[in-house]
KOLTOR-363839 format. One record per residue (C-alpha): x, y, z; residue in one letter. Coordinates in Angstrom, 1 decimal, decimal comma. Example, Ala and Ser with C-alpha at 12.3 -4.5 7.8 and 13.67 -1.06 7.14 Angstrom:
2
<r <12,3; -4,5; 7,8>; A>
<r <13,7; -1,1; 7,1>; S>
//
This chain:
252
<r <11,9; -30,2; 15,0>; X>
<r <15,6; -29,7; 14,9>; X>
<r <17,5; -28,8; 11,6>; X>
<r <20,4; -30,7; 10,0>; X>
<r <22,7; -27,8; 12,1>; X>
<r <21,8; -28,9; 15,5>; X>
<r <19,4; -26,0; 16,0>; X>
<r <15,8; -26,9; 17,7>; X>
<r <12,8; -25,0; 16,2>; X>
<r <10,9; -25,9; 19,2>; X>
<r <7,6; -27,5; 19,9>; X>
<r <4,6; -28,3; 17,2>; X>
<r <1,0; -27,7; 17,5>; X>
<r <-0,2; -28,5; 21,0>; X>
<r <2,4; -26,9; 22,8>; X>
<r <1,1; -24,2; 25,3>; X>
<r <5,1; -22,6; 24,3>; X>
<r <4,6; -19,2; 23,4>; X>
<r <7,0; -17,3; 22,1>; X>
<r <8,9; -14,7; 23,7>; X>
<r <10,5; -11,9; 22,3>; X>
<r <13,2; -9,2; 23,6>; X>
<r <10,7; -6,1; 22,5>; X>
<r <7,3; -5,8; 23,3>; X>
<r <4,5; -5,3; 20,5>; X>
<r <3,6; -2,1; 22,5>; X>
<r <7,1; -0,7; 21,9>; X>
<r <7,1; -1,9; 17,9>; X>
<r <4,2; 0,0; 17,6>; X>
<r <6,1; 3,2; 17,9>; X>
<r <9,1; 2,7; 15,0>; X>
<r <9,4; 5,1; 12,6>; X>
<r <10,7; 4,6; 9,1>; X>
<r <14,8; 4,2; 9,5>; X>
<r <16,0; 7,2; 7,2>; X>
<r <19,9; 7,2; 5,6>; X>
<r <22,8; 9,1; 7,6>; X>
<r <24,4; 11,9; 5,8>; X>
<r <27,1; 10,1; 4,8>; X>
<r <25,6; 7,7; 2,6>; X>
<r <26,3; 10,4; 0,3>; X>
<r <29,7; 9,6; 0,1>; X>
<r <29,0; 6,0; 0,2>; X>
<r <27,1; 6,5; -2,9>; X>
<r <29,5; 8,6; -4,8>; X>
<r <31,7; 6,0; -4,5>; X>
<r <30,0; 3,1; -6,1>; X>
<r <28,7; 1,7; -3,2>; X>
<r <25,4; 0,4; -2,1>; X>
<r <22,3; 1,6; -4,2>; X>
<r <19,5; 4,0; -2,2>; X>
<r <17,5; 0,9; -2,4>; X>
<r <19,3; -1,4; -0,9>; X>
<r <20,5; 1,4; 1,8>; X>
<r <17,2; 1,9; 2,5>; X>
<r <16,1; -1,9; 2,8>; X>
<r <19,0; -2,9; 4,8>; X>
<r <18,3; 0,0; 7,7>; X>
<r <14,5; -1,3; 7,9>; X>
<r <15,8; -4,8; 8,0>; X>
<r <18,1; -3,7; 11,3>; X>
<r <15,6; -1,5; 12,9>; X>
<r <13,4; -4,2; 12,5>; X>
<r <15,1; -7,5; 12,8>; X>
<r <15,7; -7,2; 16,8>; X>
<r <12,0; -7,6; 17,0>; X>
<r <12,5; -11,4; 16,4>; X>
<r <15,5; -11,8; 18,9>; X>
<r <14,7; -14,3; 21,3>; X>
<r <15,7; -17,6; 22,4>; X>
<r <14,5; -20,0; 19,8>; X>
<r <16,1; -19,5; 16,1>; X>
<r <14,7; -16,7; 13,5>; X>
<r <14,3; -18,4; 9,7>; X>
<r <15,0; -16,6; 6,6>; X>
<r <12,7; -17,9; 3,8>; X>
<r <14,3; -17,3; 0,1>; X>
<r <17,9; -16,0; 1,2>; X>
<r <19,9; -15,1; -1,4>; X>
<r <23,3; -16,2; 1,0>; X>
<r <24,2; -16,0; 4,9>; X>
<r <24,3; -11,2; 4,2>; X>
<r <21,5; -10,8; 6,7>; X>
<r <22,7; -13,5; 8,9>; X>
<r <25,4; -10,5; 10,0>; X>
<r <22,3; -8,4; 11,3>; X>
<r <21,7; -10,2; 14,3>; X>
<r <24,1; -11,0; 17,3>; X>
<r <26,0; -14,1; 17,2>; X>
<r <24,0; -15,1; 20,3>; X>
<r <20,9; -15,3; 18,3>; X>
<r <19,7; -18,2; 16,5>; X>
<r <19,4; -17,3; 12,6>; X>
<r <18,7; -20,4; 10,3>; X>
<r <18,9; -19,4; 6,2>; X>
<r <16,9; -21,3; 3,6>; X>
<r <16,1; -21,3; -0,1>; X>
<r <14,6; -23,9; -2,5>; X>
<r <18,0; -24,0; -3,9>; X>
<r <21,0; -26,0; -1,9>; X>
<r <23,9; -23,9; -0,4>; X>
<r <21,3; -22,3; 2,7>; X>
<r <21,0; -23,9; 6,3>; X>
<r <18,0; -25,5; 5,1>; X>
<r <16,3; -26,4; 1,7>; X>
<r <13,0; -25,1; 2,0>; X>
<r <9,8; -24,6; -0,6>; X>
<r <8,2; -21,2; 0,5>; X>
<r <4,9; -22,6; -0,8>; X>
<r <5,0; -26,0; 0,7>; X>
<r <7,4; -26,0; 4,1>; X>
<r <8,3; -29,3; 5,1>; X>
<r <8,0; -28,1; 8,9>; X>
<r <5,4; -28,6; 11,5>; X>
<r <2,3; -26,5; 11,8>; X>
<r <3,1; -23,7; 14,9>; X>
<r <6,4; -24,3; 15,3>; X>
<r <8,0; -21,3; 14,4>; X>
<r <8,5; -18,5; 17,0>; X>
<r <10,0; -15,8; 14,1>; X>
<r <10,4; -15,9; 9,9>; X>
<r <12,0; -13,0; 7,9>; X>
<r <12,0; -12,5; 4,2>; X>
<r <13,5; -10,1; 2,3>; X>
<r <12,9; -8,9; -1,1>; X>
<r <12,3; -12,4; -1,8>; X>
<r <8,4; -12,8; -2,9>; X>
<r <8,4; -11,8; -6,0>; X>
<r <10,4; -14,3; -7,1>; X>
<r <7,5; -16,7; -6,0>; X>
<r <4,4; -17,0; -8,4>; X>
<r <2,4; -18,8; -5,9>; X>
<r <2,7; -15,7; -3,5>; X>
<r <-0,8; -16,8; -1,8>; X>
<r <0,3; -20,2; -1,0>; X>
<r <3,6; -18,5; 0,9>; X>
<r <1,4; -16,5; 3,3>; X>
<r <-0,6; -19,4; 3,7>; X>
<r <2,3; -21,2; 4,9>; X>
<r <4,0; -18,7; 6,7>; X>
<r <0,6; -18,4; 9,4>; X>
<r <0,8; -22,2; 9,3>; X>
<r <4,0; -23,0; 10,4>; X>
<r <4,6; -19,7; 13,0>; X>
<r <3,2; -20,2; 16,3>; X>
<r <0,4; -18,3; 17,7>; X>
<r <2,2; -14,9; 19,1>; X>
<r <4,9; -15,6; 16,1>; X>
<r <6,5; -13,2; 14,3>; X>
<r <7,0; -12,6; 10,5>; X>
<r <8,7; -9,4; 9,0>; X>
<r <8,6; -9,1; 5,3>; X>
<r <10,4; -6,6; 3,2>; X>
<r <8,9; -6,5; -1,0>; X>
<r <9,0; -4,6; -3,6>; X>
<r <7,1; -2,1; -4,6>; X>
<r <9,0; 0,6; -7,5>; X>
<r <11,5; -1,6; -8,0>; X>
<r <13,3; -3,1; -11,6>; X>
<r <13,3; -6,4; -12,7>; X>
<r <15,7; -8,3; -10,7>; X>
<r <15,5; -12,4; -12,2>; X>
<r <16,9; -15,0; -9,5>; X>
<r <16,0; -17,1; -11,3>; X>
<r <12,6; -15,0; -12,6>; X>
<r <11,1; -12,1; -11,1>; X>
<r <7,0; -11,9; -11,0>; X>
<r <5,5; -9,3; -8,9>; X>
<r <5,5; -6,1; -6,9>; X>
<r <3,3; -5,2; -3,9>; X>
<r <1,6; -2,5; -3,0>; X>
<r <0,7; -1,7; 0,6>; X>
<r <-3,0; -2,0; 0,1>; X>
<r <-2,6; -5,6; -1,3>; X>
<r <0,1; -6,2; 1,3>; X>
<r <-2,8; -5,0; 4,1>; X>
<r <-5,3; -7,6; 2,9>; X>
<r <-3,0; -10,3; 2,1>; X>
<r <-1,6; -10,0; 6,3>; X>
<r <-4,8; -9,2; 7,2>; X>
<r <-5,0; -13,0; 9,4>; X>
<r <-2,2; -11,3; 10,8>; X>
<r <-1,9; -8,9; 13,5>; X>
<r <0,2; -5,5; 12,0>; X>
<r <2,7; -3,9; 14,3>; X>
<r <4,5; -2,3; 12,2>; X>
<r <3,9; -1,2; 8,5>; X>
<r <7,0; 1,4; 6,6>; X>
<r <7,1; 2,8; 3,4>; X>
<r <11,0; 2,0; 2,0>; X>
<r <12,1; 5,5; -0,3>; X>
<r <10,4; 8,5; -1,7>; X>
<r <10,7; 10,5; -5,3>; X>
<r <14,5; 11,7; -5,1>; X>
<r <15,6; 8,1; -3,7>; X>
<r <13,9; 6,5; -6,9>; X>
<r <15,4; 8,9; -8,9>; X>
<r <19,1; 8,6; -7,2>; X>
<r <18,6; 4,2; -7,8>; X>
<r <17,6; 5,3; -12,0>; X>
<r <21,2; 7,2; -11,9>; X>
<r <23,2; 4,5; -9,8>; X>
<r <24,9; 2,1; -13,1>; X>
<r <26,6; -0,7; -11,5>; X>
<r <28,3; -3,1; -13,2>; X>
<r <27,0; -6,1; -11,0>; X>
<r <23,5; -5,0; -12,1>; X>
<r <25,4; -5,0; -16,3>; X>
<r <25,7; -1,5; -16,3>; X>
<r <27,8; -1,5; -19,8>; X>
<r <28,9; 2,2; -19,1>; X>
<r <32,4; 3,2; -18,3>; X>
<r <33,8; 4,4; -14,8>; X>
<r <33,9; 7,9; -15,8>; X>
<r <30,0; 8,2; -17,0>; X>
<r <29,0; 6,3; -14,0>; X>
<r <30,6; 8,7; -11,8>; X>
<r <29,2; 11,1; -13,6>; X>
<r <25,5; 10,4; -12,9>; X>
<r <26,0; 9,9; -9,8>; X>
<r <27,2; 13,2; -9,8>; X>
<r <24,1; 14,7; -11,0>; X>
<r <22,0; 12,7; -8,7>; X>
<r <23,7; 14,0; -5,2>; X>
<r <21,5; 16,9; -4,6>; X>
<r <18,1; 14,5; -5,1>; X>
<r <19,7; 12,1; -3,0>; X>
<r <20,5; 14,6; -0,3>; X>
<r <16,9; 15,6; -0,3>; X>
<r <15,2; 12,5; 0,0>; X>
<r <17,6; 10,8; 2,8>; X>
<r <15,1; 12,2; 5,1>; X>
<r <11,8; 11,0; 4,7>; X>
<r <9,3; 8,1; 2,8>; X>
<r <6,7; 8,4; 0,9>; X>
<r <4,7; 5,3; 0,0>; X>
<r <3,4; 6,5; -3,7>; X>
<r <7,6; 6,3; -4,7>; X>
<r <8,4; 4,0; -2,3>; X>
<r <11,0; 1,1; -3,5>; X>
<r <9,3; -1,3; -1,3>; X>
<r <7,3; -1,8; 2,2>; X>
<r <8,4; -3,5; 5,3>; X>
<r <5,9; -5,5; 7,4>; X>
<r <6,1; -7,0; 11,0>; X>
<r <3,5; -8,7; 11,7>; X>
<r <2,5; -10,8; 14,7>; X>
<r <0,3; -14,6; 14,5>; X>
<r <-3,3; -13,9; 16,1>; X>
<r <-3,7; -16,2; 19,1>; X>
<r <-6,1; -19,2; 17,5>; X>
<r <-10,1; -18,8; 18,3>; X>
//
């Protein structure tokens, strides 16, 4: 299949193509949970990304090169190209979302690609905007190829977040039977207690935070030291969300 940009997904079923990645499973295996620099304190105080999405955007490049490898790596439900500037400009990285504006136009419950034809898929905090959640794992193992890649970053503690609704949150042990046709590599709590606790005092205004500068810098004041001890460490009873990278089981 090739996309409307020129990019070929590669061969469909039948093809004895298997994919080939830059990092070995063996070596995946290993990855700890990214934790936040000292400095995002800083960052922070000055209005600047929320723990959460700190957090989810070091998993996402600790993770990500894990799909690098000569045939293109599909976002499912991107919310714009932002992720696209994780990977190296070498790499192939095709966005899509039901809506028009992505690489592709694609229905996470019903891709309109061919069955194992995908070497790598990554969503991100994307899911629970999709009641049918079964019918997108169904589709993901469909359409990657056997020794194909998928990593998924959800929600877990998270607040409601419409685009254009917002459904569910996952917890690790539904996320462990819903992958269980896959193979897990790697499987990282996102956040702990005083990261929650920071996101609850981080107003934005992009999020309609009504509150005026001076309060807003104020609680963010009073969550520093919380922050400052949870940029260490995850805990998966307080985490914001869980990160997956899962490999396709070969086919019996």
């Amino acid at each position: 299949m090739t996309t409307p940009n020129g990019v070929s997904l590669g061969q469909p079923t039948g093809s004895a193509e298997k994919p080939q990645f830059k990092v070995a499973a063996e070596e995946l295996r290993k990855l700890a949970a990214p934790t936040l620099p000292l400095s995002f304190l800083w960052e922070f105080l000055l209005d600047g990304r929320t723990p959460a999405r700190a957090v989810s955007d070091a998993a996402m490049r600790a993770l990500v090169p894990a799909l690098h490898g000569a045939k293109p790596i599909i976002e499912l439900g991107a919310g714009g190209d932002y992720y696209k500037h994780f990977v190296p400009s070498e790499q192939p990285y095709i966005t899509s979302n039901l809506a028009p504006g992505s690489d592709l136009e694609l229905d996470m419950t019903n891709l309109k690609l061919d069955n194992c034809s995908v070497d790598a898929l990554v969503s991100v905090f994307a899911l629970e905007h999709v009641y049918d959640f079964n019918a997108v794992f169904a589709e993901q193992e469909r359409v990657l190829k056997p020794g194909g890649r998928l990593l998924l970053i959800v929600p877990f503690l998270y607040y409601y977040h419409a685009a254009p609704d917002d459904f569910f949150r996952f917890s690790a042990s539904a996320l462990d039977k819903l992958l269980a046709p896959f193979d897990i590599l790697v499987k990282q709590p996102l956040g702990n207690r005083w990261l929650l606790f920071s996101e609850f005092l981080h107003e934005k205004v992009v999020m309609g935070s009504r509150m005026g500068f001076f309060a807003r810098l104020a609680l963010r004041g009073v969550a520093l030291p919380f922050l400052a001890a949870g940029l260490k460490s995850h805990d998966p009873r307080y985490a914001f969300g869980f990160a997956y990278l899962c490999e396709k089981k070969a086919q019996q």
